[in-house]
C-alpha positions in Angstrom: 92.1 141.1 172.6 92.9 143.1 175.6 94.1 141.5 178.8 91.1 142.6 180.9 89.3 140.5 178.6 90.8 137.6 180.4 89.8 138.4 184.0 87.0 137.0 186.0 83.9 138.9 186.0 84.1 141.2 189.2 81.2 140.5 190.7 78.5 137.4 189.5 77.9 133.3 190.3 80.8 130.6 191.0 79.0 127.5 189.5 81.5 125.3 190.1 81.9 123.7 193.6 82.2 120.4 196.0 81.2 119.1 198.9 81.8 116.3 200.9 78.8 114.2 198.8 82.3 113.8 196.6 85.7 115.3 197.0 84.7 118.5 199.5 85.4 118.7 202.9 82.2 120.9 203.7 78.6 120.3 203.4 76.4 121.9 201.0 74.7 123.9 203.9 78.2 125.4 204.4 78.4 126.1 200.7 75.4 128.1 200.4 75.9 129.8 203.6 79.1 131.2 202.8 77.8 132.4 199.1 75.7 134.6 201.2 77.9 135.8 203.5 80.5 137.0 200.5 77.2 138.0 198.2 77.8 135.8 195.2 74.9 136.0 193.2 73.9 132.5 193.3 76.1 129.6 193.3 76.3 125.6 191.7 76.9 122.6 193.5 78.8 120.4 191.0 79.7 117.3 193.0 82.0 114.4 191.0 79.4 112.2 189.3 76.3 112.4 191.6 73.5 114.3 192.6 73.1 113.1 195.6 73.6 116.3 197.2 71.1 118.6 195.4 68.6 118.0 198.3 70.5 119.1 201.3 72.0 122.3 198.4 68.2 123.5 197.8 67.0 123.1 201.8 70.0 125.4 202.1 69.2 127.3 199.1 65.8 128.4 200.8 67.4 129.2 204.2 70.1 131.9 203.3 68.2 133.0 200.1 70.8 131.7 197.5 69.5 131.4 194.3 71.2 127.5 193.3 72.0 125.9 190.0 71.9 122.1 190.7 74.4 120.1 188.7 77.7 117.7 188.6 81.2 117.4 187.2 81.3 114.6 185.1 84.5 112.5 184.8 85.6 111.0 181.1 88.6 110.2 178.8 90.0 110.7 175.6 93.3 110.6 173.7 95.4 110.2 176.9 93.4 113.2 178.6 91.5 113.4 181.6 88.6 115.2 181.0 86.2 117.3 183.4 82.4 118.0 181.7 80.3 120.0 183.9 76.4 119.1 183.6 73.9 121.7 184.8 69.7 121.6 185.1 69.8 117.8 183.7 66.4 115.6 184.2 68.4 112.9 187.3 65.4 110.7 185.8 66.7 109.8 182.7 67.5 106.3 182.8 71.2 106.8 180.3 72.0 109.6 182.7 71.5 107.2 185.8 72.9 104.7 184.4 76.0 106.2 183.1 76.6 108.0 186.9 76.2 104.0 188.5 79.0 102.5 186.0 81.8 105.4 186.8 81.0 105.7 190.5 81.6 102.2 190.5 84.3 102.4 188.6 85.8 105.2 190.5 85.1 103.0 194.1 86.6 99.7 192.9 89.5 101.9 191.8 90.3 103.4 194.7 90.2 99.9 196.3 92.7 98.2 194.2 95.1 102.1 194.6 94.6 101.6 198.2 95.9 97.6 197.8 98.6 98.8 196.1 99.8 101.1 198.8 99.3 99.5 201.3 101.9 96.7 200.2 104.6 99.2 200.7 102.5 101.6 203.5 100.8 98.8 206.1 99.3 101.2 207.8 97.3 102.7 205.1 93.9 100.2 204.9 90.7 100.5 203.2 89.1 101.3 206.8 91.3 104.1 207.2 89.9 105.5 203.7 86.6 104.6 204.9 86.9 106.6 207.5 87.3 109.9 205.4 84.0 109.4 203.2 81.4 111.8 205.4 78.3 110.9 203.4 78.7 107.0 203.1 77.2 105.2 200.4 75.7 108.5 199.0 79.9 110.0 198.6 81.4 109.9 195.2 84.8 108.3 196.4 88.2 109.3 194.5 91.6 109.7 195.4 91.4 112.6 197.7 89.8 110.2 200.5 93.4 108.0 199.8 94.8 111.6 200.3 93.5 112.4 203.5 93.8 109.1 204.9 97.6 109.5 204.2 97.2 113.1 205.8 95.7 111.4 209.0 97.9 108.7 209.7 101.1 111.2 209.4 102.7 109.9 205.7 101.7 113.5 204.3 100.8 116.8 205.5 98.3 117.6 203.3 96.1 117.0 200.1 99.1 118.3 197.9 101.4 116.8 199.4 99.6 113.0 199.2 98.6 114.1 195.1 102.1 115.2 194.4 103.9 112.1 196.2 102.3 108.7 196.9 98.9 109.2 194.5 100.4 110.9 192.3 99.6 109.9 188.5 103.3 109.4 187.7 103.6 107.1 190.5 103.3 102.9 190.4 99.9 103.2 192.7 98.1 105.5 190.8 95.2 103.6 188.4 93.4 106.0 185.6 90.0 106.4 186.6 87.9 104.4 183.7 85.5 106.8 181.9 83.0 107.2 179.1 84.9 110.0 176.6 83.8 114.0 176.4 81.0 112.9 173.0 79.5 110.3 175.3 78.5 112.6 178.4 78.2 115.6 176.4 75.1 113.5 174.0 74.0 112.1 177.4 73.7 115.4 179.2 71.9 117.1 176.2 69.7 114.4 176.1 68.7 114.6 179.6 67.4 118.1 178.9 71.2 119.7 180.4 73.3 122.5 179.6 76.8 121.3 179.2 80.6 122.9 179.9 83.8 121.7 180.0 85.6 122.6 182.7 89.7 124.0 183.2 90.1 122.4 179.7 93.8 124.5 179.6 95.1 123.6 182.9 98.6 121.7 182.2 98.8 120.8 185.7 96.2 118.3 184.9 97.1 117.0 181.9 100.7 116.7 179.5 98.5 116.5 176.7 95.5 119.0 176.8 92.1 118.7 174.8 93.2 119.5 171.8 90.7 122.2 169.7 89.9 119.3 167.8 88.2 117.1 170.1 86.6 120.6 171.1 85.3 121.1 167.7 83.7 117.6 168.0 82.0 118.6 171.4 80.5 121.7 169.9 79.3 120.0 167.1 77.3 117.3 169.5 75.9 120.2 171.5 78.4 122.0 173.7 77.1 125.2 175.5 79.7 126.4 177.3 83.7 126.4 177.8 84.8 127.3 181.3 87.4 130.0 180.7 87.8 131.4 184.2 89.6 128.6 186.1 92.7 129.1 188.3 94.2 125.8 185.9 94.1 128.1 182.9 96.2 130.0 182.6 96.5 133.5 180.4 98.1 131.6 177.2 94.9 129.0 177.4 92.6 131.6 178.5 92.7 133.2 175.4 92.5 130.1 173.4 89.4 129.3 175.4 87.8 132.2 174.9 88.4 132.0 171.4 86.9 129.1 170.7 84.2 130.2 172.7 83.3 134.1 171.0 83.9 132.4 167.6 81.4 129.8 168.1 79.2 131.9 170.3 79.4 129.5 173.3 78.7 130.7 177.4 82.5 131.2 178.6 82.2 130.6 181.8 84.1 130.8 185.5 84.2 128.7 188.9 86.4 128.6 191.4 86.5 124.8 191.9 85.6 125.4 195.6 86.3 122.2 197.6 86.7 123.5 201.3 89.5 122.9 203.1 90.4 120.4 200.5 91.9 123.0 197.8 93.7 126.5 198.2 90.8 127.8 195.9 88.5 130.3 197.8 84.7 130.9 197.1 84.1 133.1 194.4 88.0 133.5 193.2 86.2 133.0 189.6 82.8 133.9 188.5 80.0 133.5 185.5 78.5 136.7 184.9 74.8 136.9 185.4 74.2 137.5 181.4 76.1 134.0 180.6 74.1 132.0 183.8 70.7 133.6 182.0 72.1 132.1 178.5 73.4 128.8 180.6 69.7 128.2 181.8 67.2 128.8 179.4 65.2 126.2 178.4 67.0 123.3 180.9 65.0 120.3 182.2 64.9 121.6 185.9 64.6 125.7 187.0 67.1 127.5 189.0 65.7 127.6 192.6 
């Protein structure tokens, strides 16, 4: 395999971004309007665990004449890995789906609350109302630790996101509590079953993870339905690049590329990686909601 073979696609759709309905610092109007203005081809809101920003994504959609895939980045767990599963074009109706988005967004809130008790034993000045105060959507905001992050930003203990993840929320460090989470099989069934395509997302980036998914536990997602592995991910680096894409050509899965846009909240511009428009045609056939 030549190296070119590992780059981005030069010109296509960055299906995998945030806003602030979870870890972003922009709104999805934002989003869209700056896919325009660097003419992406179309573009993916993939908030943590919600949808709850699809309506404000497809007002926005119409406006700057963005063609939008709706969809999320699911959070789960396995074998001591943290594992990202983006879900794309899933029915939001079907009641597992629902259902399994209301037990980790829970999960994920109470969480943060008991990280947040934790700190503040040592930090005083870092309170739940100061986290509160970071969540820009209320109720509808999937909360995690970057809120934690930027409260520490805005009281003066860190100057920035990286900083905050690096130090005090680190996962190495005593405050940090592993967000509790169905496994990869579990969303990936759930997803299909809800009429979705499925991908899992920067499965090769070690900054993430000591112990990566292993091409076992990969093997088991493709068996159970898995359309796509994301292969063009600042995380992955060339070595797990071409792994990725290996796995992927030899089982004739959708690689796929995002640039995990969250704003101001990640180094990672718009459209730094890209799906081609061949591999969004393949990601979208048949799905239980159209690309608007």
């Amino acid at each position: 395999m030549q190296e070119t073979d590992l780059r981005t696609p030069a010109a296509g759709w960055d299906i995998h971004c945030h806003t602030r309905f979870s870890d972003g610092t922009e709104t999805p109007d934002t989003l869209m309007r700056q896919a325009r203005d660097i003419g992406l081809h179309g573009v993916a809101i993939t908030d943590h665990d919600t949808w709850n920003g699809w309506q404000e994504a497809e007002a926005a959609s119409r406006a700057y004449g963005i063609p939008l895939i709706r969809g999320t980045e699911i959070t789960a767990h396995v074998d001591h890995t943290s594992v990202h599963i983006l879900g794309y074009l899933y029915d939001p109706h079907d009641e597992d789906l629902a259902a399994m988005f209301r037990r980790t967004r829970t999960a994920r809130l109470n969480r943060v609350r008991e990280m947040v008790e934790r700190i503040h034993a040592d930090y005083p000045q870092v309170t739940w109302e100061c986290v509160s105060r970071q969540v820009r959507e209320g109720s509808q905001t999937t909360i995690g630790r970057p809120h934690i992050a930027d409260a520490l930003v805005a009281l003066g203990i860190c100057r920035d996101r990286n900083e905050a993840f690096s130090t005090i929320i680190a996962s190495t460090n005593k405050y940090y509590i592993p967000v509790p989470s169905p496994t990869p099989l579990e969303v990936t069934r759930t997803v299909k079953k809800a009429g979705g395509a499925v991908v899992v997302a920067h499965a090769g980036d070690r900054s993430r993870n000591r112990q990566l998914l292993s091409d076992e536990r990969l093997e088991e997602l493709i068996d159970a339905g898995l359309d796509g592995i994301e292969v063009y991910h600042r995380g992955n680096l060339p070595d797990q690049r071409r792994r990725l894409k290996d796995i992927a050509d030899s089982h004739g899965l959708i690689v796929t590329g995002g640039s995990d846009w969250h704003g101001a909240g990640k180094p990672n511009p718009l459209g730094e990686n890209l799906t081609s428009d061949e591999n969004v045609q393949r990601l979208v056939e048949g799905r239980a909601l159209p690309v608007l």
